[in-house]
N, C-alpha and C positions, 0 to 999 in steps of 0.2 A: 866950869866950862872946859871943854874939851879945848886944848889950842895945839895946832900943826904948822907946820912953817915952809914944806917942802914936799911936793913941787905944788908951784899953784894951782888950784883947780881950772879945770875944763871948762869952756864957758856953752860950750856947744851940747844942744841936748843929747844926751846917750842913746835914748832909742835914735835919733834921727841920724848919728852917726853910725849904728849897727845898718838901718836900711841904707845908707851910701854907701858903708864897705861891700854890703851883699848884695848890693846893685851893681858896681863897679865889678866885682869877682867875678858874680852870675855873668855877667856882659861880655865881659875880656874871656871865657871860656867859652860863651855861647858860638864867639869868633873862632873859634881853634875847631870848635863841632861843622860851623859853616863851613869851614875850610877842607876838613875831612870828607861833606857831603860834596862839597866840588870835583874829590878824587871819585869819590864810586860813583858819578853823577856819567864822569866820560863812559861808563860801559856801555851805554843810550846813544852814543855818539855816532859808531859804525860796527858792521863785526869785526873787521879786524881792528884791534884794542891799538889807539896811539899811545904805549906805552912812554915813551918818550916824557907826551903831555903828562902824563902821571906822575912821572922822577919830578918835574918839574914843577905841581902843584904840591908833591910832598915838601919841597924847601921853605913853599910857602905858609902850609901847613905846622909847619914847625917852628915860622917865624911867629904865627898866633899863639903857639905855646909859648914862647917865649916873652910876649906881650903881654901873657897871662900871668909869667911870675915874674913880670914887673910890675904888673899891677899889684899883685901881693905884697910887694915890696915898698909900692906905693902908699897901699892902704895901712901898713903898718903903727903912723902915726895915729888916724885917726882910731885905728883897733884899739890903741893903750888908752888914748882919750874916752873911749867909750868904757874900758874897765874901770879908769879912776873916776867919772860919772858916778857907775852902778855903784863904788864903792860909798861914792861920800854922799848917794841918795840912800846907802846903807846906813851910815854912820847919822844922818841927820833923821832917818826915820828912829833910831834907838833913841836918840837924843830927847827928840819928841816923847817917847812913851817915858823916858826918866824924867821927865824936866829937864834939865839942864843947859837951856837955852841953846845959841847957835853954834854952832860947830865950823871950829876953821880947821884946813888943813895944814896937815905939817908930817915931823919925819916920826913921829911915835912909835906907827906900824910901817915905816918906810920899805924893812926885809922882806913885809908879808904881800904886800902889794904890787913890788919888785919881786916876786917870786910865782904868783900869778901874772903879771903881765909876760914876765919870757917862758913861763909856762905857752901863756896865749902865744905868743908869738910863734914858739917852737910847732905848736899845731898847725900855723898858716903854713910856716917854709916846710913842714911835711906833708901838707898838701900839694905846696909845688913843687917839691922835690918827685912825688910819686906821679904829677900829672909829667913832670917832665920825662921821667923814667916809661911812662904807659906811653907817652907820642912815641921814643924814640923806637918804640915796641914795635910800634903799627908801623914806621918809615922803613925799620930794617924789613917788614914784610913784605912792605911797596915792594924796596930794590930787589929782595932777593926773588917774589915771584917773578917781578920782570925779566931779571937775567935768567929763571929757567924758562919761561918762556920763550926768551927769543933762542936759548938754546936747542928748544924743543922745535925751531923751525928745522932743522937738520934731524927727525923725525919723522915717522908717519902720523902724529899728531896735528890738526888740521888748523890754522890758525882760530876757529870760531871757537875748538876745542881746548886750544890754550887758551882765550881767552876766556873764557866759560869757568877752568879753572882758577887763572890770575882772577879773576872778581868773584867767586864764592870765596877763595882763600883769605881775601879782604873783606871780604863781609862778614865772614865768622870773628875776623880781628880789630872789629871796629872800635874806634872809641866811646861809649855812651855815659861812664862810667870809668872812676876810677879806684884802679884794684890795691889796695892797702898791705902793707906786710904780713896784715894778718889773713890774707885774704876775704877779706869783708870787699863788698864794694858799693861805691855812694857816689852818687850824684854829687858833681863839686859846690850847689850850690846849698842841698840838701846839707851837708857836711859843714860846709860853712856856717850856716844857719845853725847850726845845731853848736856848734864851736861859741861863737856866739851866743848863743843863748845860753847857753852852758855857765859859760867864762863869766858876763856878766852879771845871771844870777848868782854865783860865787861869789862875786866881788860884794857884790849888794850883800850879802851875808855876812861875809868878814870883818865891812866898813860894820854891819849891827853890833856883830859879836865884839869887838875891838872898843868900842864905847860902853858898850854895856861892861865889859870887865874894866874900861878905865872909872867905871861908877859902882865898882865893888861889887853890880848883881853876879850870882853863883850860879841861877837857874835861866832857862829861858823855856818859853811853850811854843810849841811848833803848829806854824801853820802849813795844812799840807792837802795834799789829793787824799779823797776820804778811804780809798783803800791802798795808799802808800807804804811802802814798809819804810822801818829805820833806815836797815842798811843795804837793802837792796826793795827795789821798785815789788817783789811780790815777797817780801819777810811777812812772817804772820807779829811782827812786832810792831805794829799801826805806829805811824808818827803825829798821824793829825790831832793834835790836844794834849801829846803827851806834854812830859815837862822833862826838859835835861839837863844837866849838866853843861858848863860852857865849855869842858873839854870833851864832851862827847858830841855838841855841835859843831866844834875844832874841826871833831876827827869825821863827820858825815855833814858837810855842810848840806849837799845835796846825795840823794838816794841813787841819781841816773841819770844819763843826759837828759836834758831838757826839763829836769823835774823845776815842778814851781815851789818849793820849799821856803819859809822866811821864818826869822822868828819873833818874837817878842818879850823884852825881858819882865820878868814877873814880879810885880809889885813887893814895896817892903812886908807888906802885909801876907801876900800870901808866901813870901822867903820867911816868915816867923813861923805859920804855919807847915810848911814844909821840914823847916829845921826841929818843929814840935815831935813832929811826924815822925819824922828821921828817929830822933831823941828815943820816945817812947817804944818804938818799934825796936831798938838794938838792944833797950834796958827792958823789954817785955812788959810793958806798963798797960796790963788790962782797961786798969779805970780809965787811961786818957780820951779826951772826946774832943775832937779837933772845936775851937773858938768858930769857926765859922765851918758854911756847907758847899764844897765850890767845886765843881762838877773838872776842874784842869785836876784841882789836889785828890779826887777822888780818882781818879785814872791812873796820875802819878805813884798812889797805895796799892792799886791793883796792879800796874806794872812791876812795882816790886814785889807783892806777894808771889806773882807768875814767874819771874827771875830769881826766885827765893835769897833777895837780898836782906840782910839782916836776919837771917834765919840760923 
């Protein structure tokens, strides 16, 4: 039996903790968008623009973002709760297919799980980092269209005309979205969800993999999307049935966000036949003829013949 001793498991269920944090996200964001639609809302109000009222719903505006990366900061706890979940509904689903009875937790893989969770972490606070960087974007807009505007009353610019520009200027710069270092840009809950779903199936993977090698298995067969690649989502190197290595499922636990990837570790019986396989194929042994007929190991020999491993 597998025994762990640190930290104790999560008692809460992990999907129902992923929908509270991306409830709570979605929500505390949805407020910061309401808030922004209150600013472009005044342009309806009269033609000449109370800019004034706009300085003034910006502060508010910005209080919502803020409410947003506290919520992030909020949800924190339960984010890690829902990754040590996925883990050790990882680690007890391997356990399962080995035998091995029940699986407690403890500090075995403590680095690896501690290394994914402030992974996961680092994704949220750069969420809120870039939502808060994208507000202050739109506030410096607010003020600065306001003040040429009101400058523009000592012009022949009409005030309907300033205003006309002061709210296309803000409309082009709205928040809907936010824009990423890379410039990618994603819906915060979109992103979240996906962070999530991401993180957790990871975790679920690692807890597999992490038992499976504390029970000696070498290989494991991939369950996957039936035109998934290894290592990227369109490789012509199919994942689904293959059989790999437990350091090549290390190094691609998942193909791409959101991929539904798991594995399974592969019976003593077919790790004899595989290691035959192996065997015969490096010492060029014509006569050998696999003990049995199993549609994982005959994919497994085809992938190698196409990688021309053992050649």
């Amino acid at each position: 039996m597998v025994s762990y001793l640190w930290p104790p498991l999560p008692e809460k269920d992990p999907k129902k903790l992923r929908e509270k944090v991306l409830a709570a996200l979605s929500g505390a964001w949805q407020n910061a968008l309401d808030e922004q639609d209150a600013i472009l809302a005044l342009r309806d109000t009269a033609p000449r623009v109370p800019y004034y009222r706009a300085l003034e719903r910006v502060k508010r505006f910005q209080g919502s973002i803020k409410a947003f990366q506290d919520e992030v900061d909020a949800q924190a706890d339960d984010f890690l709760d829902m990754i040590a979940g996925e883990y050790a509904r990882g680690a007890k689903h391997a356990a399962k297919c080995v035998g091995i009875g029940q699986v407690v937790w403890g500090n075995m893989n403590e680095y690896v799980f501690q290394s994914l969770a402030s992974d996961s972490y680092a994704d949220l606070l750069k969420m809120s980092e870039t939502a808060g960087k994208t507000s202050r974007e739109f506030a410096k807009i607010v003020r600065s269209q306001a003040a040429q505007t009101l400058w523009a009353a000592g012009t022949n610019e009409t005030a309907v005309q300033a205003g006309r520009r002061f709210w296309k200027k803000l409309e082009e710069n709205r928040i809907a979205v936010v824009i990423y270092r890379d410039g990618s840009r994603h819906q915060v809950a979109d992103y979240a969800g996906m962070v999530a779903r991401t993180k957790a199936k990871t975790a679920f993977n690692y807890g597999s993999l992490d038992v499976a090698e504390s029970e000696d298995v070498q290989y494991m067969e991939v369950v996957d999307g039936a035109n998934c690649g290894w290592d990227s989502h369109n490789s012509l190197d199919f994942a689904d049935g293959s059989i790999r290595t437990l350091a090549e499922c290390r190094e691609y636990p998942l193909s791409h966000p959101n991929c539904k990837r798991s594995f399974i570790p592969v019976s003593r019986t077919l790790r004899r036949e595989i290691r035959d396989a192996v065997r015969a194929e490096m010492e060029g042994d014509e006569d050998y003829e696999p003990a049995l007929t199993i549609p994982a190991l005959e994919r497994f020999k085809q992938r190698k013949e196409r990688l021309g491993i053992g050649q």
